[in-house]
Every structure is written in C-alpha cells, then in structure tokens.
C-alpha positions in Angstrom: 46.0 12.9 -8.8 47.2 15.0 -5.9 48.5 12.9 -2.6 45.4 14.3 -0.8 43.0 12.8 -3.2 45.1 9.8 -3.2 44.5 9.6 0.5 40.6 10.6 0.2 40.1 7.8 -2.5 41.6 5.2 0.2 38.9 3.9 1.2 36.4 5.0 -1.3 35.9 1.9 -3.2 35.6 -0.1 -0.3 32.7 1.9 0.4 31.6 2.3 -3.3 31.2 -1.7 -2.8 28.9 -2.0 0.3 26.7 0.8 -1.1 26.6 -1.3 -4.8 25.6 -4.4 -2.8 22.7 -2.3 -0.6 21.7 -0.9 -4.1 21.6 -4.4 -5.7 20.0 -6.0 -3.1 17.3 -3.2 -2.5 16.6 -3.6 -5.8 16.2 -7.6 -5.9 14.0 -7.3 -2.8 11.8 -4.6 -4.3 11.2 -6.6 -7.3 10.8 -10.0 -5.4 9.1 -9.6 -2.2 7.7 -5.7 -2.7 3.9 -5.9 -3.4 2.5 -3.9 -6.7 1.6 -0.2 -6.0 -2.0 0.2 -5.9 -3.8 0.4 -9.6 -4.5 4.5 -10.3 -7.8 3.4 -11.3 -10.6 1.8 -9.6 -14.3 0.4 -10.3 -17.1 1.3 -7.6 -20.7 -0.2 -8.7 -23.6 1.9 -6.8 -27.3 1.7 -8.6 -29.3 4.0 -10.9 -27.6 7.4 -11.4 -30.9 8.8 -9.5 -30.0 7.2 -7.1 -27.8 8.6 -3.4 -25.6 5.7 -4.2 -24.6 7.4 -7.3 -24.5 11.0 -6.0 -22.2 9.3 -3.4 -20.3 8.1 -5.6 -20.0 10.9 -7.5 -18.2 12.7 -4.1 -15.7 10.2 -3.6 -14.4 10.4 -6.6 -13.6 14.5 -6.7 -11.6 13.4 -3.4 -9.9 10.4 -4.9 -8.8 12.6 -7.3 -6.9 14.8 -5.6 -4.8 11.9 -4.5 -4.4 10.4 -7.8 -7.0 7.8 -8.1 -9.7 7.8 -10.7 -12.9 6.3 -9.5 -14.7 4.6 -12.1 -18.5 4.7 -11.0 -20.7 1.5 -12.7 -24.5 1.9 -12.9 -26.2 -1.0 -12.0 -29.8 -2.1 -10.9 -29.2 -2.8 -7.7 -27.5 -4.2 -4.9 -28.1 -7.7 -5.5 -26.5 -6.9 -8.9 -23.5 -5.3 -7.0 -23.0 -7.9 -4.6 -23.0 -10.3 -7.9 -20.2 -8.3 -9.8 -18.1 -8.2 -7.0 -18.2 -12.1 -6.3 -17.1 -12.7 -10.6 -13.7 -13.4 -10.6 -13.8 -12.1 -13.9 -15.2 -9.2 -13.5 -12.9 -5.7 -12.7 -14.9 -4.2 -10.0 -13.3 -4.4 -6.4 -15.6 -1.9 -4.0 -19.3 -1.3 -4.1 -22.3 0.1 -2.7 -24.4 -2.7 -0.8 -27.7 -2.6 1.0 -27.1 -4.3 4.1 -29.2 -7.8 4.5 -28.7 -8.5 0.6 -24.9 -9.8 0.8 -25.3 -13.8 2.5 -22.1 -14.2 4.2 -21.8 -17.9 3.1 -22.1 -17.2 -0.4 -19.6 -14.4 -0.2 -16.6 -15.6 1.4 -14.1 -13.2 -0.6 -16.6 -10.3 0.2 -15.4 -7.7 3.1 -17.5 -5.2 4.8 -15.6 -1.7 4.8 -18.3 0.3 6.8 -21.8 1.2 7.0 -22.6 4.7 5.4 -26.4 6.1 6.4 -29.3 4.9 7.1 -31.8 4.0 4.0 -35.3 3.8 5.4 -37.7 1.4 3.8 -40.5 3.9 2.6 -43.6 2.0 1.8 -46.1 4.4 0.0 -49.6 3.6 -1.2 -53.3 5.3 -2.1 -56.0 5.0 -0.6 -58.2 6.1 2.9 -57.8 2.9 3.9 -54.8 2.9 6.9 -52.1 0.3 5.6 -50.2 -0.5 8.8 -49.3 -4.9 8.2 -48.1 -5.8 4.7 -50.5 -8.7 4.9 -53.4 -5.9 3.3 -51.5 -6.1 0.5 -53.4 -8.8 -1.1 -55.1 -8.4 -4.4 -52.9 -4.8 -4.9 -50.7 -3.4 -7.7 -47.4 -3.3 -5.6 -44.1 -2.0 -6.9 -40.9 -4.0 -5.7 -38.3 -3.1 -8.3 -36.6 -4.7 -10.6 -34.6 -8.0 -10.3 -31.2 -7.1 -8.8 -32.1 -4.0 -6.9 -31.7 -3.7 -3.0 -35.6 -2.4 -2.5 -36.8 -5.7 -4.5 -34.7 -8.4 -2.4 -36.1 -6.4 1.3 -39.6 -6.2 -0.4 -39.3 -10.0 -1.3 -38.0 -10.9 2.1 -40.9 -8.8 4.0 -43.4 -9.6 1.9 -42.6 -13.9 1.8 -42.6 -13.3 5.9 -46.6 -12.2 5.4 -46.9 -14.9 3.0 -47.5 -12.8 -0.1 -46.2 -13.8 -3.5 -47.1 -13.6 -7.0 -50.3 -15.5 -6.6 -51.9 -13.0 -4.0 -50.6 -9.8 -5.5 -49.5 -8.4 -8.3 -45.5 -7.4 -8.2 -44.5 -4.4 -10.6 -40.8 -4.4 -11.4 -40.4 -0.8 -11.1 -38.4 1.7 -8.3 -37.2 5.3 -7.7 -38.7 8.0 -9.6 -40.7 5.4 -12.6 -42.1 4.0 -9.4 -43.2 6.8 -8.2 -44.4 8.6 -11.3 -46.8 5.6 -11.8 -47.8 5.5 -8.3 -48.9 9.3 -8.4 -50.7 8.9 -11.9 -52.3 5.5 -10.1 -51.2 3.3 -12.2 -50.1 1.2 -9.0 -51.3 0.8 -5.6 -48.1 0.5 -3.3 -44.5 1.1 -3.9 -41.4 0.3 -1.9 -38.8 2.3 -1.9 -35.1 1.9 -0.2 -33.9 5.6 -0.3 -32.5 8.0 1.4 -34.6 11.3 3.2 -33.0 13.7 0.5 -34.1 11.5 -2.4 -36.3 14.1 -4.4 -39.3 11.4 -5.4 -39.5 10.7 -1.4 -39.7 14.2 -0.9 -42.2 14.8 -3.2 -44.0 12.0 -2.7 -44.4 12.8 1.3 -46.1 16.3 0.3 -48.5 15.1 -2.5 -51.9 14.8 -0.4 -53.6 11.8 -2.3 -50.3 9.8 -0.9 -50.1 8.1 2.2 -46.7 6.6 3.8 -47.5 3.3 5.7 -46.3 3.0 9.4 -46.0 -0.9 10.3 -47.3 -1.6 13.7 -45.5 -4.7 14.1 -41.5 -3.1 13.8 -40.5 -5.1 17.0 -41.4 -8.4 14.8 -39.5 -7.5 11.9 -36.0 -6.7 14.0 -36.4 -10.1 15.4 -36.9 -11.8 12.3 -34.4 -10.0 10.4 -31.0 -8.7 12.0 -30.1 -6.5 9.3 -32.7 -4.3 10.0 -33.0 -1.6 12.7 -36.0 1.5 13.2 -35.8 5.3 12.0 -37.9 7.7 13.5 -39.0 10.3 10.8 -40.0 12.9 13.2 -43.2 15.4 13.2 -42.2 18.0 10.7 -38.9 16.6 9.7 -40.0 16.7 5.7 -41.5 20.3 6.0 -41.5 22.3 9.0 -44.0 24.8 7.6 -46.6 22.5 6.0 -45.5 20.0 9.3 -44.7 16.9 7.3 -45.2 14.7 8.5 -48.3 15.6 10.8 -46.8 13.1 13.7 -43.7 10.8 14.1 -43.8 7.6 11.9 -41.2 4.8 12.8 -39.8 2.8 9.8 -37.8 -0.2 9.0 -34.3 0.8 7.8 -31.9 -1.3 6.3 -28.2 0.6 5.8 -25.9 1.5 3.3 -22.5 0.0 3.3 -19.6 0.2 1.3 -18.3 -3.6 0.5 -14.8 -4.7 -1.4 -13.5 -7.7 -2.5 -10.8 -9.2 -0.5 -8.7 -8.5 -3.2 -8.6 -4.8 -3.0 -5.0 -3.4 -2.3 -5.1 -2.2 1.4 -3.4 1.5 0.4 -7.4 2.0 -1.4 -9.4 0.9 1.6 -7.9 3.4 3.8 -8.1 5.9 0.7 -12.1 5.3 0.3 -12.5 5.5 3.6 -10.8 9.1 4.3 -13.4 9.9 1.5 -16.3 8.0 2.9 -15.8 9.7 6.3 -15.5 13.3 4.6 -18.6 13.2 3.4 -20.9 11.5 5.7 -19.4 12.7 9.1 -21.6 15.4 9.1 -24.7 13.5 9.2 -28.1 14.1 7.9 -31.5 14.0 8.9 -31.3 10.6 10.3 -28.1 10.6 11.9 -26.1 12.6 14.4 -22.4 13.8 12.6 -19.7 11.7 13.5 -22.0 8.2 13.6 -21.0 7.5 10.2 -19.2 6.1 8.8 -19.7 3.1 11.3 -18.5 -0.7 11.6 -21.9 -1.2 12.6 -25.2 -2.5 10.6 -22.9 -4.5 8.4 -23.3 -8.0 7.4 -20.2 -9.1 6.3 -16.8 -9.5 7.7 -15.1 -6.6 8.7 -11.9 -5.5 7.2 -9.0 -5.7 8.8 -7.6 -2.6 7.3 -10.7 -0.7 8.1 -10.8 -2.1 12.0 -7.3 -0.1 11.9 -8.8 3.0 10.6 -11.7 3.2 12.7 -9.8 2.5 15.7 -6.6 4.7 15.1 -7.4 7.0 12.5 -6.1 6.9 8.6 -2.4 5.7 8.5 0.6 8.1 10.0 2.6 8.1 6.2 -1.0 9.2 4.4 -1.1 12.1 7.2 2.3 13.5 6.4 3.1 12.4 2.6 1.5 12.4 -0.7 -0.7 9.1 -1.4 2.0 8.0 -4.2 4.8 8.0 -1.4 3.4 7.2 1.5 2.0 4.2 -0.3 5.8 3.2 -1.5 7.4 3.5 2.2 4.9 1.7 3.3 4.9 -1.4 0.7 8.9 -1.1 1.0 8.6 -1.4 5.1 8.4 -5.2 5.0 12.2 -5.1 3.5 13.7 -2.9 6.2 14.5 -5.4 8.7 15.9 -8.2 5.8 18.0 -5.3 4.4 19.4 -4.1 7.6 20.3 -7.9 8.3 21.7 -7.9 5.0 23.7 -4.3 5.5 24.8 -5.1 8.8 27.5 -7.6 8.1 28.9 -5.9 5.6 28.9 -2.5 7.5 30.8 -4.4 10.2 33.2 -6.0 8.3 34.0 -2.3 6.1 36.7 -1.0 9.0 38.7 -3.7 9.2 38.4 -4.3 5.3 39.6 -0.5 4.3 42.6 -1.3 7.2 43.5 -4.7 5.2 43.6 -2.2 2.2 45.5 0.7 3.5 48.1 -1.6 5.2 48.4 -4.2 1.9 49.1 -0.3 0.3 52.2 0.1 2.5 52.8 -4.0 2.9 53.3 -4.1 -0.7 56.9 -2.3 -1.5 58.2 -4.9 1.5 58.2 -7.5 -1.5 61.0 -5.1 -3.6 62.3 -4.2 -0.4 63.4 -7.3 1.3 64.7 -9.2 -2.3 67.0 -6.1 -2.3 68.1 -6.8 1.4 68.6 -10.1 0.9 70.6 -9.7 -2.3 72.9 -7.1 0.3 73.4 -9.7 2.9 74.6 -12.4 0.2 77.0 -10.1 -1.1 76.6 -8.1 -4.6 79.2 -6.5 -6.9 79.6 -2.7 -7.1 77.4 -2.7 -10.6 74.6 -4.8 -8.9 74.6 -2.4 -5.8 74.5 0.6 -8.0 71.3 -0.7 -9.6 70.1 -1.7 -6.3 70.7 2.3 -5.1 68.9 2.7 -8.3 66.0 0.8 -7.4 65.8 2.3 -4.3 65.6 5.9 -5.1 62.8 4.4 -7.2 61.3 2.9 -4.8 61.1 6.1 -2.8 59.7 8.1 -5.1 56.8 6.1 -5.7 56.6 5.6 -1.7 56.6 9.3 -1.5 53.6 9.7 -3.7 51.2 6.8 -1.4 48.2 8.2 -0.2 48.0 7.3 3.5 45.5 8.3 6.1 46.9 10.2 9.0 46.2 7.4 11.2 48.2 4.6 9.0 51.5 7.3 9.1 53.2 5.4 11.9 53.5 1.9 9.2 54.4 4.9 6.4 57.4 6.0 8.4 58.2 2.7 9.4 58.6 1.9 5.9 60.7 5.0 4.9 63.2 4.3 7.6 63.7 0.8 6.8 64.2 1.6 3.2 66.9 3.9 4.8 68.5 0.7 6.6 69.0 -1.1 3.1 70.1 1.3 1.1 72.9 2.3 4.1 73.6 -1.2 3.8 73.7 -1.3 -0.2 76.0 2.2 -0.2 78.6 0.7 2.4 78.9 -2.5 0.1 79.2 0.4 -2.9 82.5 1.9 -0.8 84.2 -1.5 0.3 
C-alpha cells in the first residue's frame, strides 16, 4: 500500500462504521416499524356485468394497470350484496360500488365512504294510459323490484313501505336491468324500477318504445324529507332524443348516487390510486352532471375517508405526481423512519471527528511506547552492546515511522515524533562513544 493510500484509508473505517450502523439500523426499522407495501392486486365488487358499475369498473382497471395494480372486478347482485362482502372479515374484497342510502352507518362501522361518482336516477317505468304519478296506484300491479341484494330492490322497498305497499297489496317480481325490462316490454309485468344510469341501453330503449310510460312523482319534496340519501334530477325536454324530443317535457326524478366505498382496511397508497382513476373518468360529466362535480364528497352516507378528504382538498399526493406508484409508495411508507434515523445518525455523525482524531493521534501515540523504554534504558545507563541494539531499534523504528499514513493536518504530531526519536538516539550514540 502506497503512503498516500495509507493516509486516504485513515479514516475510512471509521466511516465504514457509522455507514454499517445507518445500514443496520435502516434495515431493522424497515422491517419493524415500516408498514407492508400495498398488495399488487385488489378486489372491487360492482353489480351485474350489464350494469355502469361494471363498465366502471372495467375503466379503472386499464388505469390501475398502468401503475401496477390489477383490479379484480366481482359480479354481484347488488349493492346490498356489496355492502355485505365488504363488512365479512373473511372475505378478500376491500373497495366497492355502493348505492348510496343502502350502506346503515351503524351497522358498518369499518365501512368508509371514498366519494360519490354520478348520479343514478330512480326510473320507474310502467304500461298503461292511466298517469302513474304516487306509488300508492300501485296496488293490485305486477311490479318489478329486483332481486334480493341489489341497490334498485332495497330503494324500491324503502319507497314502496313509505306508501304502505307490500307483498299483500302487490305483487313484487324479483327481476332488474335488461330481464326487467324485456318482460316489461313483452307485458309480462306492469311496473319496473330501475336504478341506472342515462346511458344504460334498456333505459334508453325503454324511453323511446311508445306503449312505455316513465312515471314522474308529484310528491319529490316528500321523499327528500323522508329520505336524506336522496336528491332530484331533472331529465330535460329532449335530453333522450333531440330529434324525436324525448322526452316531450322535463320530468323530475328521485336519484340516489353512486359511491365508491372501502373497508377501513384498505392501504391508504390504493385510495389515492382509485381515486386518480375515479376522477379520470367521471370529471368530464355526463348528461346529468356538469364536468368537474364528480367525483364529489358529497351524497355519501358513510364516513369520509381521511385519505380521500386529503385528495379532494389538495390534489393526489406530491411523490405519486413525480415518481412511479412502486416508489413513491416506498418513500412515503419509509417517511415515518426519517426523523428516528436522523436521531439515531446524528450522534454518531457528531462523535466521527473527534473519533478519526483519537485514531490518527493513537497512530502516532503508539511508537512513544518503544520510544520512551529506550529513553529510559539511556538515562539508567546501558553497555556499548545494548546501545548498539538500541541504535538498532531505532533505525527500525524510523523506518516504520517513515511509512505512517498521516493526514496533512496531523503532520505537526508526525514531526514532533521524528525529532524526538532524533533526541534518543543522540543520546543512545553519545553513550556508544563514551
């Protein structure tokens, strides 16, 4: 090893240390206290794959993708079947697609609310000349709620229970979307409800088939009072077909919302995630809302999320701006250990300088040991064969001396130590010639 690397290494293991000690104990804390990454996979429960809950779906994950998350999209009946799955502890589904007013905030306590997507307008359709305007006509009729678990059955329930209808005074079909309205068309049922969005093609078609009627309720105000989960849509003169002008003249509805709903459980990195998606593809708005008024926080039932107050109210977070998902979600999860590490570190960084000066003097300090024993023997007295070894020793020691790597700023102990090797061996040469 040259002298110049000799001086270079100095205080290289001194260093070497403190970095081994930041390593270890990034590790330890990354292990201990550093929450798991979030899962590359996740579950998402909407409804029937005819459904704009599916086709949703379905759009959110060809974004998740591109960060690295595979959305797994569950068919389900319902809402009320979503809201089910996401309260089992047992079951592996942590987000879904709820119908607000279905999910009862006492009964789902580990249930969050994320945001509210669109509007979903309760469509009531039925046959007939006579004007259907109160469900309480709906006695004695064929009337299609949808099945058990679905959003449209639990409103239809709810509605219908508020005008005193059941069972006993009509006759609930268990059907919805597209069956429901394939029987209502073929008359094999009187009235259907539908929860759906404008776009859904069996409203569509179902607004432009003559023999069908779609029922305006003339008591809205009533319904908002009773139940807070609901708010109007206006489905304006010519909104269906402008040619045709369907509908002939503005019909208010009732209109529950579509909200996206996780279990408390669901790491915070994916809520921000689905909602970068959620807002890229309903900012624009549709027929029934202005762009940029989804997503919203409002027309939700549940909680909020804390994680998606942040995001509505300053925007997804800075390290998912500027890095991939995969690292921006590490620097983030590591953030909690910067200030215990830099406690950690900065002792240790303190105490370095004075540590590589205790090792560069204890370098120079050393050779005082052979040194001094040599002195001593001069002042005693030696005999000409024990000074001659002593000279011996000496040159020895000067050699080696000569070799010590020593910073620049340490030469001043380095000559100090050359010239008092000097003084003995002056000492130990007179004692050679007397």
């Amino acid at each position: 090893m040259s002298v110049q690397q000799s001086k270079a290494s100095t205080g290289y293991w001194t260093w070497a240390a403190v970095l081994a000690c930041a390593v270890g104990s990034l590790v330890a804390g990354f292990v201990l206290f550093v929450e798991a990454p979030p899962p590359s996979r996740l579950a998402i429960v909407t409804g029937s794959r005819d459904g704009a809950y599916f086709r949703f779906a379905q759009r959110y994950a060809e974004l998740l993708k591109h960060d690295g998350i595979t959305l797994d999209i569950r068919t389900t009946k319902g809402s009320v079947e979503n809201v089910n799955l996401l309260r089992d502890e047992d079951s592996d589904v942590y987000v879904g697609m709820v119908q607000s007013g279905i999910a009862d905030p006492a009964q789902c306590e580990k249930l969050l609310s994320l945001c509210s997507l669109y509007r979903e307008p309760l469509w009531i359709f039925y046959r007939g000349s006579e004007t259907l305007d109160r469900l309480s006509q709906l006695t004695g009729r064929r009337v299609a709620i949808g099945p058990e678990g679905s959003g449209t059955r639990a409103i239809a329930r709810q509605l219908l229970q508020a005008n005193s209808i059941d069972e006993e005074q009509a006759d609930f079909v268990p059907q919805s979307g597209n069956d429901a309205a394939e029987a209502l068309e073929r008359g094999e049922i009187d009235v259907a409800f539908f929860v759906a969005a404008i776009d859904a093609s069996y409203i569509q078609r179902l607004m432009q088939d003559p023999t069908i009627r779609l029922a305006e309720l003339a008591n809205t105000e009533a319904y908002l009072k009773r139940f807070r989960h609901l708010s109007t849509v206006t489905i304006h003169a010519g909104l269906i077909d402008l040619k045709r002008n369907i509908p002939t003249k503005d019909i208010v509805l009732l209109s529950p919302a579509a909200t996206l709903v996780a279990h408390k459980s669901l790491h915070p990195a994916l809520i921000a995630l689905l909602l970068k998606a959620a807002s890229r593809v309903h900012r624009h708005g549709d027929l029934l809302s202005n762009p940029n008024e989804f997503p919203s926080t409002a027309f939700i039932d549940l909680p909020l999320s804390d994680n998606a107050e942040n995001f509505f109210r300053h925007g997804p977070p800075v390290l998912q701006r500027i890095l991939p998902f995969w690292l921006a979600s590490l620097v983030d999860r590591m953030k909690l250990m910067i200030i215990p590490l830099i406690v950690l570190l900065m002792p240790l960084i303190r105490a370095t300088p004075p540590l590589v000066r205790w090792r560069t003097r204890r370098k120079i300090y050393l050779w005082y040991v052979a040194l001094r024993q040599i002195d001593q023997r001069a002042i005693v007295g030696m005999s000409s064969v024990e000074a001659q070894r002593s000279l011996d020793a000496l040159t020895s020691l000067e050699q080696q001396i000569a070799n010590l790597g020593v910073p620049l700023s340490y030469m001043e102990e380095y000559y100090n130590l050359r010239l008092h090797l000097n003084l003995v061996r002056t000492r130990v040469e007179s004692m050679l010639r007397s």
